[in-house]
MIKOLMI-915086 format. One line per field, with one value per residue (C-alpha): residue number from 1; residue in three letters; x, y, z. Coordinates in nm, 3 decimals, m for minus. Layout:
N
vexvo	c(NUM;...)
lonu	c(ALA;...)
u	c(X;...)
v	c(Y;...)
w	c(Z;...)
END
This chain:
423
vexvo	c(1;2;3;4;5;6;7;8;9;10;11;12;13;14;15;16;17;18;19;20;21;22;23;24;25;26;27;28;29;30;31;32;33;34;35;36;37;38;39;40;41;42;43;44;45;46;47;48;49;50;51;52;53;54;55;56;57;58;59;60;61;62;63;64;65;66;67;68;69;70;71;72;73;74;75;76;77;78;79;80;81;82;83;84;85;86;87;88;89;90;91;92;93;94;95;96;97;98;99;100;101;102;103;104;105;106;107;108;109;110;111;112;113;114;115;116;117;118;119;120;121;122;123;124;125;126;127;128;129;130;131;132;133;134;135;136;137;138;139;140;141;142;143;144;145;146;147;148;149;150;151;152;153;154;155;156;157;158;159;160;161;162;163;164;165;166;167;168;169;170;171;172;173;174;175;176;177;178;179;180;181;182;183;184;185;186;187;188;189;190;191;192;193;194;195;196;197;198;199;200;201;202;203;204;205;206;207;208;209;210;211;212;213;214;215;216;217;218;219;220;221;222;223;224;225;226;227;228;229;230;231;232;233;234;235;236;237;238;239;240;241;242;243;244;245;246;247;248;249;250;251;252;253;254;255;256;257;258;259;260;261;262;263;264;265;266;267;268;269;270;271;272;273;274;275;276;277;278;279;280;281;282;283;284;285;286;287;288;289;290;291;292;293;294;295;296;297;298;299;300;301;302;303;304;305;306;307;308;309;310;311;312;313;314;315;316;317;318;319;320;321;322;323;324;325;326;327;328;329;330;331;332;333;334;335;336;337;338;339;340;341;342;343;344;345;346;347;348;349;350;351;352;353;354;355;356;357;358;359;360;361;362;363;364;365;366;367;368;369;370;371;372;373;374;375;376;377;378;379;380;381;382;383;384;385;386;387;388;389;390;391;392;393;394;395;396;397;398;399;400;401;402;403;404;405;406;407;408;409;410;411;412;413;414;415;416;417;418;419;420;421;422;423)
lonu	c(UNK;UNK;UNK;UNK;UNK;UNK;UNK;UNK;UNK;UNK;UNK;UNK;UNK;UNK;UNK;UNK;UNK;UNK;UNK;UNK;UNK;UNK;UNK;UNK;UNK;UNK;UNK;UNK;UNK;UNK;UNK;UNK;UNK;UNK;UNK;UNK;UNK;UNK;UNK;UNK;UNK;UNK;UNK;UNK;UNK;UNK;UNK;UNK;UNK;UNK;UNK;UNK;UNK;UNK;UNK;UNK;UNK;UNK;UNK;UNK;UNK;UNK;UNK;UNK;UNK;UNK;UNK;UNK;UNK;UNK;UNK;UNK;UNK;UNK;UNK;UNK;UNK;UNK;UNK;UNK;UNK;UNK;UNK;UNK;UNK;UNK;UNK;UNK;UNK;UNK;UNK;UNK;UNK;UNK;UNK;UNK;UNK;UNK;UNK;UNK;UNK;UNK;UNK;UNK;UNK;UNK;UNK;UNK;UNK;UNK;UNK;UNK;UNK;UNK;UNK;UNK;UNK;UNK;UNK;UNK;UNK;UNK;UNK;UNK;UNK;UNK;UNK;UNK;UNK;UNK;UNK;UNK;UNK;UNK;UNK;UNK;UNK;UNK;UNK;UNK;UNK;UNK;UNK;UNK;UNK;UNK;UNK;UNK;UNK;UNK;UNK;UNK;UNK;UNK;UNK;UNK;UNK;UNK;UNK;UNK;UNK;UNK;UNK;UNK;UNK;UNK;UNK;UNK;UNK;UNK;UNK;UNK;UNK;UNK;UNK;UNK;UNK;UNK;UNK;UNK;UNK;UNK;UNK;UNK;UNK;UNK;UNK;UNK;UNK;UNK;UNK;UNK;UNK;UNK;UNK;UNK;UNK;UNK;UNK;UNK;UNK;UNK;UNK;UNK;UNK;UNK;UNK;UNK;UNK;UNK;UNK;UNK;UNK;UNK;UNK;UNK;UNK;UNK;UNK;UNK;UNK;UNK;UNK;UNK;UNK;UNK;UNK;UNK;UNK;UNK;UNK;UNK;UNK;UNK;UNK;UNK;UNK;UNK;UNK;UNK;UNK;UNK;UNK;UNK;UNK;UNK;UNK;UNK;UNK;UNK;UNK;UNK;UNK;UNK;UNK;UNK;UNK;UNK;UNK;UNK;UNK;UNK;UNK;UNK;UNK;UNK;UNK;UNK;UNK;UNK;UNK;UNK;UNK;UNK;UNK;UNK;UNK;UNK;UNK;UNK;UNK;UNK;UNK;UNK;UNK;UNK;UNK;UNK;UNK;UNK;UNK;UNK;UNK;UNK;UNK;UNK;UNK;UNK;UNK;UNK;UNK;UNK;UNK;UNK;UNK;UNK;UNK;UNK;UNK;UNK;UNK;UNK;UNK;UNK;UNK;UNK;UNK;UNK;UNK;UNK;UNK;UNK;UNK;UNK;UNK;UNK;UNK;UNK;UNK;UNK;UNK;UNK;UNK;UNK;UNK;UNK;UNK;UNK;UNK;UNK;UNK;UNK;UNK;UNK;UNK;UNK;UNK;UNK;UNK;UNK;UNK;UNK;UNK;UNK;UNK;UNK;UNK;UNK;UNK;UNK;UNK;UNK;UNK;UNK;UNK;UNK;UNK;UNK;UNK;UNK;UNK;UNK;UNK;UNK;UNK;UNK;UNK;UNK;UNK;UNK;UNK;UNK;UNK;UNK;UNK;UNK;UNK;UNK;UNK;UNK;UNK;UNK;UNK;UNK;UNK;UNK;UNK;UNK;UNK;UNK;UNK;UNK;UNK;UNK;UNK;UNK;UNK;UNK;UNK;UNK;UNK;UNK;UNK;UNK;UNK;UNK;UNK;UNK;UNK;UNK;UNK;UNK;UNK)
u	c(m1.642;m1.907;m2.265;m2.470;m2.859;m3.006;m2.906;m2.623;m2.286;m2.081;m1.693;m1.497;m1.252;m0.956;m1.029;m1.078;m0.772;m0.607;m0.747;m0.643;m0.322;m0.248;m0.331;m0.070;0.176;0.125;0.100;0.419;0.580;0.456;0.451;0.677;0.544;0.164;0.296;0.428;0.145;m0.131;0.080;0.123;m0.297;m0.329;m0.113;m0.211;m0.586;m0.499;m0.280;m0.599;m0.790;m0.605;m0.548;m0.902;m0.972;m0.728;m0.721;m1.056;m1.284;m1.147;m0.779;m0.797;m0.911;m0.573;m0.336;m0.454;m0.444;m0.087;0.066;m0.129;0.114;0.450;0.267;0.153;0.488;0.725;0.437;0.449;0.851;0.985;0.678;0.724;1.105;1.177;0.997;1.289;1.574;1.435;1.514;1.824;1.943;1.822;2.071;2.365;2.394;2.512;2.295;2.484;2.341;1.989;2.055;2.225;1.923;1.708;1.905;1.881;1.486;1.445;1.604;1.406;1.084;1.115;1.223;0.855;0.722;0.828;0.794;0.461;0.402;0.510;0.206;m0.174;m0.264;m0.081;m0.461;m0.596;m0.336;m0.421;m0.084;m0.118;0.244;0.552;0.669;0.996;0.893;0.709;1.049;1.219;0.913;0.963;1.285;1.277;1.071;1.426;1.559;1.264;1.343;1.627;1.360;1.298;1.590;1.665;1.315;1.378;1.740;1.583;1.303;1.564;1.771;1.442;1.564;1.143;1.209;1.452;1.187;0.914;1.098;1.203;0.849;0.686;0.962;0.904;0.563;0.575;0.836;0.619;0.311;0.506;0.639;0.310;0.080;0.344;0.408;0.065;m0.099;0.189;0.054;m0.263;m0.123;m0.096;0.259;0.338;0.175;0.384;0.678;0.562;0.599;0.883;1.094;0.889;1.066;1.415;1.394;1.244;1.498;1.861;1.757;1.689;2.055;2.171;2.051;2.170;2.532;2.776;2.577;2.640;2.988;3.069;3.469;3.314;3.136;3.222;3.030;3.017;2.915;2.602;2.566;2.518;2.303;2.068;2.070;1.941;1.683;1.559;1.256;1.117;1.179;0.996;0.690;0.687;0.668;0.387;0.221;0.210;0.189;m0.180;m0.199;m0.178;m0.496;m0.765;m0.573;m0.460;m0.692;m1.006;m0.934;m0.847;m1.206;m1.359;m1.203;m1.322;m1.694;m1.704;m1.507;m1.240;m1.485;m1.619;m1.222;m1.245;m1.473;m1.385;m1.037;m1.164;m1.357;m1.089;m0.798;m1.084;m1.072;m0.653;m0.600;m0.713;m0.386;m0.182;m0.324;m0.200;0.161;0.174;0.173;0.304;0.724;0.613;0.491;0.777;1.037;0.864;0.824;1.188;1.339;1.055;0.734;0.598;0.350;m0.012;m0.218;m0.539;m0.571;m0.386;m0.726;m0.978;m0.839;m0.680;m0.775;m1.194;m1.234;m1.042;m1.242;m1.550;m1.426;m1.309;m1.655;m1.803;m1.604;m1.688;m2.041;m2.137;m1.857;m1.860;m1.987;m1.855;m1.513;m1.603;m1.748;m1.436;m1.165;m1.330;m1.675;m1.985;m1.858;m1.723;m2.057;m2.129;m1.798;m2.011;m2.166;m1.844;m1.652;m1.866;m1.876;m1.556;m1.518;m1.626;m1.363;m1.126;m1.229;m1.187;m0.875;m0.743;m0.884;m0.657;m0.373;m0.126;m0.202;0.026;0.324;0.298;0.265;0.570;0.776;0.643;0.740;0.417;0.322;0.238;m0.120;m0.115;m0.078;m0.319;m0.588;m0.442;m0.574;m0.866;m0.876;m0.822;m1.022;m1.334;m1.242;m1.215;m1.528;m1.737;m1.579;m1.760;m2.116;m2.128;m1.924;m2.131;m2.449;m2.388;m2.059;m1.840;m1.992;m2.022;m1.631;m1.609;m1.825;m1.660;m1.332;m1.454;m1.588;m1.286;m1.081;m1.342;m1.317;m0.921;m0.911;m1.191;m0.967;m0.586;m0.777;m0.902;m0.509;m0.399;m0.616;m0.553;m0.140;m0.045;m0.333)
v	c(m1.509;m1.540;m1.473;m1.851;m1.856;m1.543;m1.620;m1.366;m1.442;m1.164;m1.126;m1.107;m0.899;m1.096;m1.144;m0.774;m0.686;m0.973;m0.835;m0.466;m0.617;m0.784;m0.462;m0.229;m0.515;m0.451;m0.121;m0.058;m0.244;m0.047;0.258;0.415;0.257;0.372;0.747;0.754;0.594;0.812;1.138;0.962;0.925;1.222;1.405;1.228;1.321;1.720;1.704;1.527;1.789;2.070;1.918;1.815;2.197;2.379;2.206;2.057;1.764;1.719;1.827;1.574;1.330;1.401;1.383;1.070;0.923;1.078;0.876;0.534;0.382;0.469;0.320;0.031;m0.030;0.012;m0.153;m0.451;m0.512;m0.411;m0.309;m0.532;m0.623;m0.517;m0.889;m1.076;m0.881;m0.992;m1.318;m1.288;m1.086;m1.417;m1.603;m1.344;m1.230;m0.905;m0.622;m0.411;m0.607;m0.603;m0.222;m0.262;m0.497;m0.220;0.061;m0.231;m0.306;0.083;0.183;m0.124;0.026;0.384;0.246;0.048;0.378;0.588;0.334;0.339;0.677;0.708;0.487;0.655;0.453;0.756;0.937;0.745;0.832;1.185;1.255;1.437;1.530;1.384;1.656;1.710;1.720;1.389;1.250;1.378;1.257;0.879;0.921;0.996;0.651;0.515;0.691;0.574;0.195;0.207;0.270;m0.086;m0.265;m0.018;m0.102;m0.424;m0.376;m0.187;m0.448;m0.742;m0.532;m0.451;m0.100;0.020;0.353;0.424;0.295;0.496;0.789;0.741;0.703;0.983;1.202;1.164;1.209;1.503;1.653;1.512;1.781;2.049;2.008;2.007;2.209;2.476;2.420;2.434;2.713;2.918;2.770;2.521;2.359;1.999;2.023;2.168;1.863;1.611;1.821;1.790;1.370;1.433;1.575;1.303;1.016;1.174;1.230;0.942;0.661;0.903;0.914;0.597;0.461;0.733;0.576;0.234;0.348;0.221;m0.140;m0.134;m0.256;m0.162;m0.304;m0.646;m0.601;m0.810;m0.965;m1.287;m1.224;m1.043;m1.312;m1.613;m1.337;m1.293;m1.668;m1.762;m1.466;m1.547;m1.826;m1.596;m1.287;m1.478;m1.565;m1.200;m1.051;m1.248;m1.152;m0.809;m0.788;m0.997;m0.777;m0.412;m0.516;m0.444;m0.191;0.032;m0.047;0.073;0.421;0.361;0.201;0.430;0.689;0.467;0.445;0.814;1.117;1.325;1.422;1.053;0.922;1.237;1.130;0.757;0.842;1.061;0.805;0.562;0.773;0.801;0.426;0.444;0.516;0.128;0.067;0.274;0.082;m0.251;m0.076;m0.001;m0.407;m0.549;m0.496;m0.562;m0.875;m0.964;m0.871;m1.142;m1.388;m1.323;m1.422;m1.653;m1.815;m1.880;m1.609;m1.575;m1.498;m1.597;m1.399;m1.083;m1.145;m1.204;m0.961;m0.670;m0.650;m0.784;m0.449;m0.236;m0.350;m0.236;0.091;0.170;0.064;0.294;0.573;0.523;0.486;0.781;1.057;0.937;1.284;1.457;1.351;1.447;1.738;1.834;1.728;1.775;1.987;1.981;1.860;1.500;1.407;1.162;0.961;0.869;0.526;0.390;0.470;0.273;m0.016;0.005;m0.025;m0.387;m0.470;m0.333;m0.442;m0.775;m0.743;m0.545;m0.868;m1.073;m0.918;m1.129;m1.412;m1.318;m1.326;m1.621;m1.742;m1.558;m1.657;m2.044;m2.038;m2.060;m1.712;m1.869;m1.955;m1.549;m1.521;m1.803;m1.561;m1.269;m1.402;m1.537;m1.135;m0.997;m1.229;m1.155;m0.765;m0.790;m1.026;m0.766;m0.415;m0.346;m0.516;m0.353;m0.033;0.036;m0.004;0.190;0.373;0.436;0.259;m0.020;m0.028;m0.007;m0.325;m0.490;m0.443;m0.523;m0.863;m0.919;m0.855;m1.105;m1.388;m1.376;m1.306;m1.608;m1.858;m1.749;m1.791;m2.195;m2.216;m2.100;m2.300;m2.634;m2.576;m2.366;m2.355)
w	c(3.710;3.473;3.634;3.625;3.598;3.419;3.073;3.033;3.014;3.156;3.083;3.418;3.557;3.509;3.115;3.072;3.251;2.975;2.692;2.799;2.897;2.574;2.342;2.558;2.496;2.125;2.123;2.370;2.063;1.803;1.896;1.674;1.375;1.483;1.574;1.224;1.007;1.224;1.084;0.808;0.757;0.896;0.674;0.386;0.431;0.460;0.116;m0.020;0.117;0.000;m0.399;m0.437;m0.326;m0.540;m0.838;m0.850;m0.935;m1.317;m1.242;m0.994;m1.190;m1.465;m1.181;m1.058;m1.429;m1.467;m1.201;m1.265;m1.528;m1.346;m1.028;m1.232;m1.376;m1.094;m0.878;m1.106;m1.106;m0.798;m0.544;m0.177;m0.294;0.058;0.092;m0.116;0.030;0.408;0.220;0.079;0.425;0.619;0.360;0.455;0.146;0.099;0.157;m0.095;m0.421;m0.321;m0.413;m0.751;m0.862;m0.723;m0.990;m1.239;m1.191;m1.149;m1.522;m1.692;m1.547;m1.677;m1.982;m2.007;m1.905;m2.168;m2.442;m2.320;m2.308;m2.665;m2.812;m2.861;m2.517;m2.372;m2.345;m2.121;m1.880;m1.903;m2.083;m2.449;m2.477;m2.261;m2.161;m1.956;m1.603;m1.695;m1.778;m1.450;m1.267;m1.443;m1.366;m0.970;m0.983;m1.011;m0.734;m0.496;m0.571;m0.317;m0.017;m0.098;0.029;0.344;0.455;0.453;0.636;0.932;0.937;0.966;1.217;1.423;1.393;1.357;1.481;1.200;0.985;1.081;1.060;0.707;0.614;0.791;0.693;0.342;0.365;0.548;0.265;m0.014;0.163;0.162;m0.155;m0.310;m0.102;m0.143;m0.497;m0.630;m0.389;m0.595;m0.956;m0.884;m1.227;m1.290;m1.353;m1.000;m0.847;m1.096;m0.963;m0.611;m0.678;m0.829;m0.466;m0.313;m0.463;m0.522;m0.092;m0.037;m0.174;m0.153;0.238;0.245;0.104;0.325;0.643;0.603;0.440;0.684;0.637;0.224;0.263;m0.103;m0.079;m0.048;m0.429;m0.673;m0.977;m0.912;m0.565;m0.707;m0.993;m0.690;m0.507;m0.867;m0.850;m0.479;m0.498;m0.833;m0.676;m0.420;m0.654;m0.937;m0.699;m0.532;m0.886;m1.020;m0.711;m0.747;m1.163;m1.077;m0.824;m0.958;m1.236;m0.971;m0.727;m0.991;m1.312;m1.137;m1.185;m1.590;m1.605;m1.426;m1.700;m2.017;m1.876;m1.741;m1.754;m1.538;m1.274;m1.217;m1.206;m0.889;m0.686;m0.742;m0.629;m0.367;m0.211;m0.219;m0.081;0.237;0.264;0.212;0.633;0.684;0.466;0.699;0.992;0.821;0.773;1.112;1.175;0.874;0.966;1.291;1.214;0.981;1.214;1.461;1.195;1.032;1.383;1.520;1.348;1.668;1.716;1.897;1.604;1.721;2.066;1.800;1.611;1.862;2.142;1.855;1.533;1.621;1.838;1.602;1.227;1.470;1.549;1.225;1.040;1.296;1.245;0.836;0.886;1.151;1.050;0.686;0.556;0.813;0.667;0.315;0.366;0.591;0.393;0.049;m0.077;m0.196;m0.561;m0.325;m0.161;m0.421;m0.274;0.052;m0.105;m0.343;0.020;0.222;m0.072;m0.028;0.298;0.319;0.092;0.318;0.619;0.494;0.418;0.754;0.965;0.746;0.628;0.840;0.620;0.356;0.581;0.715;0.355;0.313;0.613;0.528;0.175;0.028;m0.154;m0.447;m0.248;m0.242;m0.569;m0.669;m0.387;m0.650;m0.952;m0.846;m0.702;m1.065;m1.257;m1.069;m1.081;m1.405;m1.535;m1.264;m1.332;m1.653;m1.617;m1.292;m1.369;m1.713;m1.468;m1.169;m1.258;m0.978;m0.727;m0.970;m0.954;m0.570;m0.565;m0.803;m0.606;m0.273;m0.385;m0.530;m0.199;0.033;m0.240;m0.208;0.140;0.200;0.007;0.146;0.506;0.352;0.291;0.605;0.802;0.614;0.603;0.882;1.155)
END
């Protein structure tokens, strides 16, 4: 009971217990998904760690350029497909297509790829000759499209420890492969190469682990001709999303290239991958989320935001803010402890978007992600009519401010929608 007369408001006991009561219920669901993205983070921060130190700030600053366009690309055609095949699974269509279109999407992206990578743009991806392990690389960019569509199959089938397994596995294979691989040769082709077993792992165990559900003897071409048909108006909307999407995500770092030079794009990047754990915290709930949604749109969002996600955005700008250096200095060196102020700039960006990232699915779920994509562009044309006034000013962390107003203004105008459609 709440103490009367001095003033002060004090929370009682059986609230407390609710609130502590409510986040083991979550977490006792989860747990499989937040064991895997914490290795996941965790592991991703020591690989960072370990590149950054052996092949420094301006080799860095190449690889990251390197794998910007076939992120951009792939990104733009066939990143969160896993999103239209929860659809097309809902439909009972046949799992089996989703992972044809995947092969199909997949070859028309490397072949935009290596088009581009043929013009004089090629530069500012840090790529003077295409040389063959660039082609392989491009090429195991196919391969990973299939991780797609069995994400979205274990999702529907609420199979999440399958799922986090997957993921953390491939991480853990995509470490090895390039710690080991460039502590032998700290060259930027070993890293490339290190990618490279990354994605070929990645999607073959993926269509490994759902095989017995691909039902190949029930193929047949006009079965996959209805399926291109009934996916084609969430597919269409999903795709826009992302291709407004990928300007201010992945375009930062080619700005940050134009204005500056390899060591800036370093410490940009390096900054940002420190910021990149507040993603893994969102993956932990996103299939979550969607495999509640996909079965049941009845969900208690409010007391998930009040009672979870309030204490957590407070803990994590803590962390940021007190062990901020700590971090870089740990992880990175002396060359990284300019990345302390675009990290933090960053960080409200992020923050933003970690309170709200459940939005978007229940955009999804309600059949209106076009108002995501609408929050998208409104995202990207601010990044963009910011990026270079305040990039050309203040460089990098010019960029990182650029991008986090970007994020609030979308994530302040999907929240309007929500609240005056679904709330």
């Amino acid at each position: 009971m709440a103490c009367r007369g001095s003033g002060v408001q004090i929370p009682s006991a059986p609230l407390t217990i609710m609130n502590i009561s409510f986040i083991k219920e979550i977490l006792s669901q989860t747990k499989e998904l937040v064991l895997s993205q914490f290795f996941i983070a965790l592991v991703s921060l020591l690989q960072v760690s370990l590149v950054v130190k052996i092949l420094g700030v301006e080799n860095y600053g190449i690889v990251t350029l390197m794998v910007t366009l076939p992120t951009l690309v792939f990104r733009a055609l066939h990143s969160k497909n896993s999103d239209v095949t929860l659809v097309s699974i809902k439909q009972d269509s046949l799992v089996g297509y989703s992972y044809l279109f995947d092969l199909l999407i997949g070859f028309f992206a490397f072949l935009i790829c290596m088009i581009t990578l043929n013009l004089p743009i090629s530069s500012y991806f840090g790529i003077e000759t295409l040389d063959s392990y660039i082609v392989v690389f491009l090429a195991s960019r196919i391969i990973q499209t299939f991780s797609e569509s069995s994400k979205a199959w274990l999702i529907k089938q609420g199979k999440l420890r399958k799922f986090s397994i997957l993921e953390s596995l491939s991480v853990g294979i995509r470490f090895l492969a390039i710690v080991v691989l460039i502590s032998n040769s700290p060259t930027v082709e070993n890293y490339i190469l290190g990618q490279t077993i990354y994605s070929t792992f990645y999607g073959t165990a993926s269509i490994l682990l759902v095989r017995k559900s691909l039902k190949i003897n029930e193929f047949n071409f006009k079965g996959f001709k209805n399926y291109l048909k009934s996916i084609y108006p969430i597919f269409k909307d999903i795709r826009f999303n992302q291709i407004i999407g990928i300007i201010p995500q992945h375009f930062d770092v080619i700005v940050v290239s134009i204005i500056s030079d390899y060591s800036a794009v370093g410490i940009y990047r390096f900054a940002k991958r420190l910021i990149e754990p507040i993603n893994y915290i969102i993956s932990i709930f996103n299939p979550w989320l969607q495999s509640k949604l996909s079965h049941d749109n009845s969900f208690p969002i409010q007391s998930f935001l009040k009672k979870f996600l309030f204490p957590l955005v407070v803990t994590v700008t803590v962390f940021y803010v007190v062990l901020g250096r700590t971090v870089i200095k740990l992880i990175g060196s002396e060359e990284f402890n300019p990345s302390y102020e675009p990290m933090l700039i960053l960080l409200i960006g992020y923050i933003c978007y970690l309170l709200t990232f459940w939005i978007r699915q229940y955009l999804l779920f309600n059949k209106l992600i076009k108002f995501h994509t609408y929050g998208k562009i409104l995202y990207s044309f601010t990044f963009i009519s910011l990026s270079f006034l305040l990039g050309s000013a203040n460089g990098f962390n010019g960029i990182a401010l650029s991008l986090s107003i970007s994020m609030i203004l979308q994530k302040i105008f999907e929240y309007v929608i929500y609240k005056n459609k679904l709330a």
